[in-house]
C-alpha atoms as one frame of an Amber mdcrd trajectory, in Angstrom:
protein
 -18.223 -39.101  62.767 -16.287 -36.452  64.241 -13.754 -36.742  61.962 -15.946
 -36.805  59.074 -17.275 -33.705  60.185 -14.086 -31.273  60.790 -12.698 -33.290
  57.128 -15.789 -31.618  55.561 -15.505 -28.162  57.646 -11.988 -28.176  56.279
 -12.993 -28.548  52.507 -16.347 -26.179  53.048 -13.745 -23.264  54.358 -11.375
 -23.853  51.450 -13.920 -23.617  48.914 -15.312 -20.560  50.535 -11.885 -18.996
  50.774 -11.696 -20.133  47.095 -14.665 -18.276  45.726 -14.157 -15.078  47.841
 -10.818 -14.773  45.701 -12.624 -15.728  42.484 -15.707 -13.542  43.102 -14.099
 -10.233  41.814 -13.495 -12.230  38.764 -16.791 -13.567  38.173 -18.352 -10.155
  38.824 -16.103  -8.395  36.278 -16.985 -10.824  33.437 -20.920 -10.382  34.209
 -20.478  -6.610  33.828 -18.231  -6.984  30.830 -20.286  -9.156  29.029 -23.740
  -7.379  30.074 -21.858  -4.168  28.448 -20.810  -6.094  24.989 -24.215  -6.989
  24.806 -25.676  -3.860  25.018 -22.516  -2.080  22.396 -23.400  -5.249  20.183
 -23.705  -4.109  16.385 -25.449  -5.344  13.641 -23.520  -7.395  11.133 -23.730
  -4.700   8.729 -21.589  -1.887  10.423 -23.199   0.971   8.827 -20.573   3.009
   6.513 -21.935   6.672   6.874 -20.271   8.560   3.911 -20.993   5.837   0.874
 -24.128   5.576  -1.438 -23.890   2.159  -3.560 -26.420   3.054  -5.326 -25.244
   6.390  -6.817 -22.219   5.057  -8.658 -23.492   3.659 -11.613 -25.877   6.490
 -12.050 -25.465   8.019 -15.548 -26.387  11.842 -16.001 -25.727  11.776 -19.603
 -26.520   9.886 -22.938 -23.183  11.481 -25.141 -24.053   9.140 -27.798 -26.491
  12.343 -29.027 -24.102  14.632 -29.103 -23.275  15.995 -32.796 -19.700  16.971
 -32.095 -19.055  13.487 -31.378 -20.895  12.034 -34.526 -17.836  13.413 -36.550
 -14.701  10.823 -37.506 -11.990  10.944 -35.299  -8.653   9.666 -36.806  -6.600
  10.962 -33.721  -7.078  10.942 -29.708  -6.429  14.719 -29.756  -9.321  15.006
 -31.866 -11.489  13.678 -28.944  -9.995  15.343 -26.573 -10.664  18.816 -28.187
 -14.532  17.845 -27.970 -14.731  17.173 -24.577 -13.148  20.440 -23.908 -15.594
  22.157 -26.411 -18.390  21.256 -23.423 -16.903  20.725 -20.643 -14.728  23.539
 -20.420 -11.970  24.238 -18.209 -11.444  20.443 -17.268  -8.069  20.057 -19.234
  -6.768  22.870 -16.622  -7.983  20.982 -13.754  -6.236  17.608 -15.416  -3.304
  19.904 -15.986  -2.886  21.014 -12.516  -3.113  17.418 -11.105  -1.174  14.813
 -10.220  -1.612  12.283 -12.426  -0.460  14.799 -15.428   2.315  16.853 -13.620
   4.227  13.768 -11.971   5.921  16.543  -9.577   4.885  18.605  -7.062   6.582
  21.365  -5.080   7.752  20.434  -1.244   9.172  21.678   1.222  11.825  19.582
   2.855  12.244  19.710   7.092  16.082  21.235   6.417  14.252  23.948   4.580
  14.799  23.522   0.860  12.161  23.083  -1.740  12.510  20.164  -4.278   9.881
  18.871  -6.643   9.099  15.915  -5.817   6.511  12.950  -8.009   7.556  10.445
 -10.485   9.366  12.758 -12.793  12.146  13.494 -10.012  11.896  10.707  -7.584
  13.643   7.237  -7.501  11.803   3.974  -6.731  12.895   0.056  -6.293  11.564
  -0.915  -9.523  12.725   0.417 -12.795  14.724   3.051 -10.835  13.573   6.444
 -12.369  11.868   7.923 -15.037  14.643   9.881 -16.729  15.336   8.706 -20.724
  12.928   6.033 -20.292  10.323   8.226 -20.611   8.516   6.328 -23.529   8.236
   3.372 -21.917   6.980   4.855 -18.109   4.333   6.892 -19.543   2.122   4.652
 -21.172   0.761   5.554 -17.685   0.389   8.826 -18.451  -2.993  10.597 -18.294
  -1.499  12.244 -21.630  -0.640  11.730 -25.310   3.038  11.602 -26.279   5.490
  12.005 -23.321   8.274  10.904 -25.201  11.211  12.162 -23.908  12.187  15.835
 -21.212  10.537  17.810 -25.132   7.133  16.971 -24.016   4.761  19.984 -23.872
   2.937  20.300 -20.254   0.903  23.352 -21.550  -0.938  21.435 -24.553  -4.090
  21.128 -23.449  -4.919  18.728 -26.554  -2.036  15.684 -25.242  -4.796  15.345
 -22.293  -6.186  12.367 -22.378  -9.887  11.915 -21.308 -10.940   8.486 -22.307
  -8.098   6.883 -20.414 -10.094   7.408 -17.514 -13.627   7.729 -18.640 -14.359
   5.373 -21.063 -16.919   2.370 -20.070 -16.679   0.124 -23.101 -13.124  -1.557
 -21.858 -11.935  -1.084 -25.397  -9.778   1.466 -24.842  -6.426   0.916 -24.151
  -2.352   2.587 -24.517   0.366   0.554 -26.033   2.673  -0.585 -23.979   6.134
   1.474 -24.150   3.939   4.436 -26.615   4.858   7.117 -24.786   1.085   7.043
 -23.153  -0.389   6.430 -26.678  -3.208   3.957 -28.292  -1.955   2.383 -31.960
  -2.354   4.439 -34.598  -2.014   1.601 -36.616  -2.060  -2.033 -36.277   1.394
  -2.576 -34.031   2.660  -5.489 -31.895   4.073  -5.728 -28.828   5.470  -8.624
 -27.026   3.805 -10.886 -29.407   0.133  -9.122 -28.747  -1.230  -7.228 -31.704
  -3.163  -3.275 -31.193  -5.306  -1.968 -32.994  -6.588   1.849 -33.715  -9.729
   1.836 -30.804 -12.850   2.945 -32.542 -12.609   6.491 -31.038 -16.160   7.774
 -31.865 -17.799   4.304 -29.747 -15.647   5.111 -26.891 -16.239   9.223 -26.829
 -20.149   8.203 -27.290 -20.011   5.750 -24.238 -18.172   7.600 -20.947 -18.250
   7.773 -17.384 -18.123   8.195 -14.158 -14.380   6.660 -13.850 -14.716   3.154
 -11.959 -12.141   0.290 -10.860 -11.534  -0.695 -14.579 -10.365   2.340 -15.290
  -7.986   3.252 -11.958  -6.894  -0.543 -12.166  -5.279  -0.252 -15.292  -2.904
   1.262 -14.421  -2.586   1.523 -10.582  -2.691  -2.265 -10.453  -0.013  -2.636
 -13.038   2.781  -0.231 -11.515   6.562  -1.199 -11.122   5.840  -3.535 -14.463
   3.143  -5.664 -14.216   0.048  -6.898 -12.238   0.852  -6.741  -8.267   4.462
  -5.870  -9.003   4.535  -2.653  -7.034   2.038  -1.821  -4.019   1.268  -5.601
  -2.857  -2.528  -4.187  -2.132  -3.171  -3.432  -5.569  -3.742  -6.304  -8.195
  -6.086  -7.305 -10.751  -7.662  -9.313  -8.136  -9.777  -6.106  -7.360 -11.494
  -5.899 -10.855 -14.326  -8.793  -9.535 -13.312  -8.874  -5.949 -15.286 -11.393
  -3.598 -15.698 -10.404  -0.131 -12.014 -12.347   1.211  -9.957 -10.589  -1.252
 -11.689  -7.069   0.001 -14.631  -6.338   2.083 -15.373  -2.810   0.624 -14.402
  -3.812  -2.853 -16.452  -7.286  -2.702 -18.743  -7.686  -6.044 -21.862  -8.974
  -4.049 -21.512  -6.894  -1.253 -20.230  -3.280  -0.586 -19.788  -3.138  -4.129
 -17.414   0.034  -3.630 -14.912   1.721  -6.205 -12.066   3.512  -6.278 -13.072
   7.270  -6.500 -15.721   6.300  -3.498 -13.084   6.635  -1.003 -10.705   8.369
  -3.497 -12.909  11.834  -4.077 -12.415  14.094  -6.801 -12.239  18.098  -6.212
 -11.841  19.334  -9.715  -9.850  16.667 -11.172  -7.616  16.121  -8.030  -8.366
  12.845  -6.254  -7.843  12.703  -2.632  -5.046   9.806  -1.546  -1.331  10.551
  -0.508  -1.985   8.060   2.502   2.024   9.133   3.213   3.660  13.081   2.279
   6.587  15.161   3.011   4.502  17.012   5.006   1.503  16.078   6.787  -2.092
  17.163   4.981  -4.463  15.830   6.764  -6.811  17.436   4.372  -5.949  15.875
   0.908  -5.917  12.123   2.899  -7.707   9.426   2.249  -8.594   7.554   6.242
 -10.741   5.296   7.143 -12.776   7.385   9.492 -13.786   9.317   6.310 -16.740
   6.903   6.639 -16.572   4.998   9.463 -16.750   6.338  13.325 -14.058   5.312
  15.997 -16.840   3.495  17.707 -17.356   0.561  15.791 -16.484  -2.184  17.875
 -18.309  -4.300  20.371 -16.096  -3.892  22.776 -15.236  -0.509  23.836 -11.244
  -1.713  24.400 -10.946  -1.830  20.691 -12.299   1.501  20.296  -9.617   2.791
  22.501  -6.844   0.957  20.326  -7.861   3.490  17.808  -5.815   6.653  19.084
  -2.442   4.717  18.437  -3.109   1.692  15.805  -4.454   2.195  12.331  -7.261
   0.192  11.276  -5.380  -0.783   8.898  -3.193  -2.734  11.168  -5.783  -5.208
  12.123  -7.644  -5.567   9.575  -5.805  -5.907   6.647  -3.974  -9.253   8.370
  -2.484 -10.341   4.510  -1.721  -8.828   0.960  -1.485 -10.140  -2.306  -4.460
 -12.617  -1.317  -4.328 -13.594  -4.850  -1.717 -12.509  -7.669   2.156 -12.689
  -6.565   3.821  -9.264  -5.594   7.458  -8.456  -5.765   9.090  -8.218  -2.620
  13.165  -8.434  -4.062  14.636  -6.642  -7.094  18.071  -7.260  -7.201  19.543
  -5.044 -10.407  23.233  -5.952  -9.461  22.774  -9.546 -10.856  21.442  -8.008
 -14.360  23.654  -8.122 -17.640  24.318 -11.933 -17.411  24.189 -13.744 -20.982
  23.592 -17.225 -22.430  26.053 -19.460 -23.938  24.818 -17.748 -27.348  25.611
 -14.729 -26.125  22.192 -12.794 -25.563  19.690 -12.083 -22.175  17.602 -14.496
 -20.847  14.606 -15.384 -18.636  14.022 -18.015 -15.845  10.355 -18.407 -14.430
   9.685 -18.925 -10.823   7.481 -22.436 -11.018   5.700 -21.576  -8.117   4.709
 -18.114  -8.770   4.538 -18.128 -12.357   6.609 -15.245 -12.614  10.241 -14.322
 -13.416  12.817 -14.829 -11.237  15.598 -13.985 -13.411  15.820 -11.930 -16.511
  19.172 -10.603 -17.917  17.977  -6.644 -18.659  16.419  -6.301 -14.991  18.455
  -8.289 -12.791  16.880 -11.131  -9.850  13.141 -10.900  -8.600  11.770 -12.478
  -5.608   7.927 -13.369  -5.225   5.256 -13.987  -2.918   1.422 -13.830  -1.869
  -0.517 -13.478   1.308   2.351 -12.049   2.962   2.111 -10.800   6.525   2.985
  -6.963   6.772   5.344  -5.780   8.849   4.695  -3.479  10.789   5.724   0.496
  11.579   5.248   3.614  12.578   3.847   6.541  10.808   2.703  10.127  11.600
   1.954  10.819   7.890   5.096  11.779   6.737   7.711  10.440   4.695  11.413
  11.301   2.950  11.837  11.160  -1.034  14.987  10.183  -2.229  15.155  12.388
  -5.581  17.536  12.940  -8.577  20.689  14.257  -7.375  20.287  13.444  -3.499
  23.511  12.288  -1.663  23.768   8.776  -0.050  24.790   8.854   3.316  25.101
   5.588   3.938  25.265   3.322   1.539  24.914   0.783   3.562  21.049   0.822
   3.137  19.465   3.415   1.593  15.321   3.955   2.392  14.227   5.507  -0.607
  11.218   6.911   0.801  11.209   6.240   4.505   8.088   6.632   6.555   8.320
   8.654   9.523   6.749   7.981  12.748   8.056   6.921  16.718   5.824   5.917
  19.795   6.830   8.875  21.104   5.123  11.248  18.997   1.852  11.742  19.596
   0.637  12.050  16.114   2.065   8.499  14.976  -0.318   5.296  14.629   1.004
   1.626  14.147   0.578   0.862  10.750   1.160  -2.074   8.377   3.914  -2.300
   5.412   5.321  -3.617   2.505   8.624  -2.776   2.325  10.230  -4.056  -0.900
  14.185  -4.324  -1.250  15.937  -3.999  -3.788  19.585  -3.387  -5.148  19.799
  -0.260  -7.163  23.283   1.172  -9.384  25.273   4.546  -7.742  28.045   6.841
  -8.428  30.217   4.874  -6.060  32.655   8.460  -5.911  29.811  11.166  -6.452
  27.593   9.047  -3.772  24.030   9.215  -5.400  22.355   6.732  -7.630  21.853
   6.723 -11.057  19.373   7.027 -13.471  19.919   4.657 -15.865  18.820   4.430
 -19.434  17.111   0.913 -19.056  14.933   0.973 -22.175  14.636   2.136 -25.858
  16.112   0.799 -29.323  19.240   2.834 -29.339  22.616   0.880 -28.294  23.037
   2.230 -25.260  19.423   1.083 -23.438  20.151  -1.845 -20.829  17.856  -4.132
 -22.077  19.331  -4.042 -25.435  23.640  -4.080 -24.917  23.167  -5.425 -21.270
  26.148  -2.978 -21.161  26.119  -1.377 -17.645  28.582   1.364 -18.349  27.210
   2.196 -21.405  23.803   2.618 -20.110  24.728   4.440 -17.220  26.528   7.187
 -18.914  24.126   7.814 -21.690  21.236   7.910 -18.243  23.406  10.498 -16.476
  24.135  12.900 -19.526  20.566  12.463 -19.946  19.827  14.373 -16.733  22.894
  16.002 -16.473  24.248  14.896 -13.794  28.284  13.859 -13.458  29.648  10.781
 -13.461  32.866   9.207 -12.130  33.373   6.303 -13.998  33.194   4.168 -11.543
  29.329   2.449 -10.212  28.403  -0.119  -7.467  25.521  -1.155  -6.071  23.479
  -0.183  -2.790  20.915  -1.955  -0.843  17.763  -0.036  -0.671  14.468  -0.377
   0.674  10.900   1.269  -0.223   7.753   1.688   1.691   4.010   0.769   0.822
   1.504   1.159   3.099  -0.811  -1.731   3.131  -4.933   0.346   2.592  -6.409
  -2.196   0.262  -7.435  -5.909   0.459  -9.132  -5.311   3.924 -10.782  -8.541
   5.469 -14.409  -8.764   7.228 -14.575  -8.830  11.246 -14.184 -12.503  11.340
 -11.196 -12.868   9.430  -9.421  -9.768  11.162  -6.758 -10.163  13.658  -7.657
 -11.485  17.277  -5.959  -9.696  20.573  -3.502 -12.652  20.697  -2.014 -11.997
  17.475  -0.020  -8.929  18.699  -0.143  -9.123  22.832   2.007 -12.593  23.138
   5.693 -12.757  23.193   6.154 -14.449  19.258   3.837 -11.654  18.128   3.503
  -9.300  14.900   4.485  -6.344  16.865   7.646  -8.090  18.331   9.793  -6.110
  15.785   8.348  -2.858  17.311  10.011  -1.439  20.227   9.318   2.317  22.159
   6.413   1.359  24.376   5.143  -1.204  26.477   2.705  -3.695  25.133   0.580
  -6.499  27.382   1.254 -10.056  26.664   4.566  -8.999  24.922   6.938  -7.708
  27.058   8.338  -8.517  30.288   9.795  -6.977  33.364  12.085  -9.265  35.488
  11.073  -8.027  38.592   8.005  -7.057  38.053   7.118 -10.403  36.913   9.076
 -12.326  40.054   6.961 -10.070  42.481   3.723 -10.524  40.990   4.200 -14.452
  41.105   5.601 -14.371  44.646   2.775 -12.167  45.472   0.480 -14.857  44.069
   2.248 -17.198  46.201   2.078 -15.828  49.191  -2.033 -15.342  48.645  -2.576
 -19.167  48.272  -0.030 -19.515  51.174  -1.290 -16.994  53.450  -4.902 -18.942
  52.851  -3.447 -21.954  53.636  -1.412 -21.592  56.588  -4.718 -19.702  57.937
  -6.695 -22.077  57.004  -4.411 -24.757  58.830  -4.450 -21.987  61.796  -8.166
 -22.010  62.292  -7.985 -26.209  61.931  -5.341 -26.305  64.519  -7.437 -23.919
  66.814 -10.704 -25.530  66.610  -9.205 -29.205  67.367  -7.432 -27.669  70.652
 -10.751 -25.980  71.899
């Protein structure tokens, strides 16, 4: 019996010992959890600067107006009777973005350079220069056909492009931003005229039909470009975008992109940092919205973005490789040709735009930003040519101003001036002889692009690596569907790519680590060998 009784002293002592070292523990978690409960929010976190209901208010019935009544053979036409009311709105469009394509900046070594689509390369169909007809069908303007067109003609704004409600309105593709004039086909579609007094009668408020046009289709086609930004958004449900979602938020573009006299807010990244003029998400939310107040704290050095925006192009295939070295090739016949990506749908080859790789719900990776970021523009020397970031993203975990945010960063070969050491704008598209797409001709095509825009060349082109940044904003998931702490703090995480600080879960310290385990240990040793102690002692007495 005696023996019973010390056996169960013994086991009675260790447990005791046991939940004195586990009773921090267990009071922790009851204090956590009793302070979740009380920080718990409602399923609908409440989005303070957004009014669903006042975006499909209309303030006017134009279908009464007499100026509109008239015939109008010619978009200019219409254009010049908005402006006969609402006067002073083709100099707002005229000082914005979306007409200028260049804007004046002021680079960190001091110089100023005008920087937009009109002077700035990208990874897609390179740049702008003598391909002007075919990039401007984009335009919020009539006619950009070629460096002639007029900036100061107030009638070449076009209004309906971004107004009209009926959907019938539409450019023609490579029209130098115009709608048919007469019945003309394109890639085996046929355009027509669009009724111009229907569409004048019935405008808007501009929603996601109009924006999507054309912001879904950049770089060439649907989700080509931003990865964030397809025709997936035109009836989004709630998985492809929580704000966007049809049956839910219901939101539209111009809700989180606001207007101040025809300039929309967005530049998420700039040469300079403007906090004013960018679109965050904390425009409408707080930086309390979580349960648990840990999260909140995340805040100060990770965008929202970063967690919850886990995937992009949820739906339609984006282009993550452009590889223009391998254009030019030719059939046995002698022409171009295409090859289509079975899985994707898409083209993985054609012979006037070189190799394209595809893919959907693609992870980001992962970076960071302080709001800034270079512009490689006409004319700028490569340093390395190597790899060349085209518009690299600035940012380090050592400035204070920089938050972790997600990425697509699309990669690309683009043609250079091996001996001048800048790239080239080449004249990809038009009818003439020397246009890529038609001779496949590289030399010919780059010397008619660079006596174009008047820049020098050698004679002699290669090809560099380059690389171009989007910042993931769109597609954003619910709560449930967002990223979980695990995602990031383990060693196989997303952030494993991203050095400069310290993160828990991730990263180790050698000796740290061996001392905290030996300190562990030595705990359930030191309990032991007193617990054996006290035994010991008690048998003697």
């Amino acid at each position: 019996m005696n023996h019973l009784k010390k056996k169960r002293n013994i086991i009675l002592k260790i447990l005791l010992y046991l939940f004195i070292i586990a009773l921090p523990w267990i009071a922790i978690y009851a204090i956590a959890d009793t302070v979740l409960k009380q920080r718990k929010l409602p399923v609908d976190v409440k989005i303070t600067g957004f009014d669903k209901n006042h975006q499909t208010k209309k303030s006017v019935d134009h279908s009464k107006f007499e100026i509109l009544q008239k015939k109008f053979t010619h978009p200019s036409e219409v254009t010049e009777a908005c402006v006969s009311c609402h006067n002073g709105r083709d100099e707002e469009i005229m000082n914005s973005s979306h007409w200028k394509w260049s804007k004046s900046i002021a680079r960190p070594e001091g110089d100023t350079v005008q920087a937009g689509k009109q002077n700035a390369y990208n990874n897609y169909c390179v740049h702008i220069s003598s391909n002007e007809f075919h990039c401007t069908n984009c335009h919020a303007g009539y006619g950009w056909e070629d460096k002639s067109f007029d900036f100061e003609d107030h009638k070449k704004v076009d209004c309906l492009v971004c107004h009209d409600k009926t959907g019938a309105y539409e450019k023609t593709p490579s029209g130098s931003g115009m709608p048919a004039l007469q019945k003309e086909t394109y890639s085996g579609r046929v355009y027509f005229p669009p009724n111009y007094n229907h569409i004048a009668q019935n405008v808007g408020k501009p929603d996601v039909n109009n924006c999507g046009v054309c912001h879904f289709y950049g770089g060439g086609g649907d989700n080509v470009k931003n990865g964030d930004l397809s025709s997936d958004l035109f009836y989004a449900h709630k998985d492809i975008d929580i704000h966007m979602d049809k049956h839910g938020n219901k939101m539209s573009c111009t809700d989180c992109h606001e207007t101040h006299k025809h300039n929309l807010a967005g530049s998420f990244t700039d040469l300079k940092n403007k906090a004013e003029k960018k679109v965050t998400c904390m425009n409408c939310h707080s930086n309390h919205e979580h349960a648990n107040p840990i999260l909140d704290k995340h805040t100060n050095r990770v965008a929202c973005q970063t967690c919850h925006i886990p995937v992009y192009a949820k739906g339609v295939y984006t282009n993550m490789v452009w590889d223009w070295s391998k254009a030019g090739k030719k059939d046995e016949s002698g022409e171009g040709f295409t090859e289509i990506d079975t899985v994707s749908g898409r083209p993985s080859y054609r012979s006037g735009k070189g190799a394209y790789e595809w893919a959907n719900y693609v992870t980001p990776e992962y970076i960071w930003s302080n709001g800034t970021c270079t512009k490689h523009i006409l004319g700028d020397t490569i340093r390395d040519t190597s790899l060349l970031a085209l518009n690299e993203i600035k940012g380090s975990a050592n400035d204070p101003l920089s938050k972790i945010i997600p990425v697509k960063i699309h990669r690309g070969k683009n043609v250079y001036d091996v001996k001048n050491r800048y790239l080239i704008p080449t004249h990809v598209y038009g009818h003439d002889e020397n246009a890529f797409d038609v001779s496949l001709n590289w030399d010919r095509a780059i010397r008619a692009g660079m006596e174009y825009a008047k820049l020098p060349y050698s004679g002699k082109y290669g090809f560099v690596s380059t690389e171009f940044y989007h910042p993931i904003n769109h597609m954003v998931a619910s709560s449930e569907q967002s990223l979980k702490c695990i995602d990031c703090h383990s060693d196989l995480g997303r952030l494993e790519k991203l050095d400069g600080f310290y993160m828990p879960g991730r990263d180790q310290n050698k000796l740290a680590d061996t001392l905290g385990i030996l300190m562990v240990f030595a705990s359930i040793g030191g309990i032991m060998i007193h617990t054996l102690l006290r035994t010991r002692l008690h048998k003697n007495k």
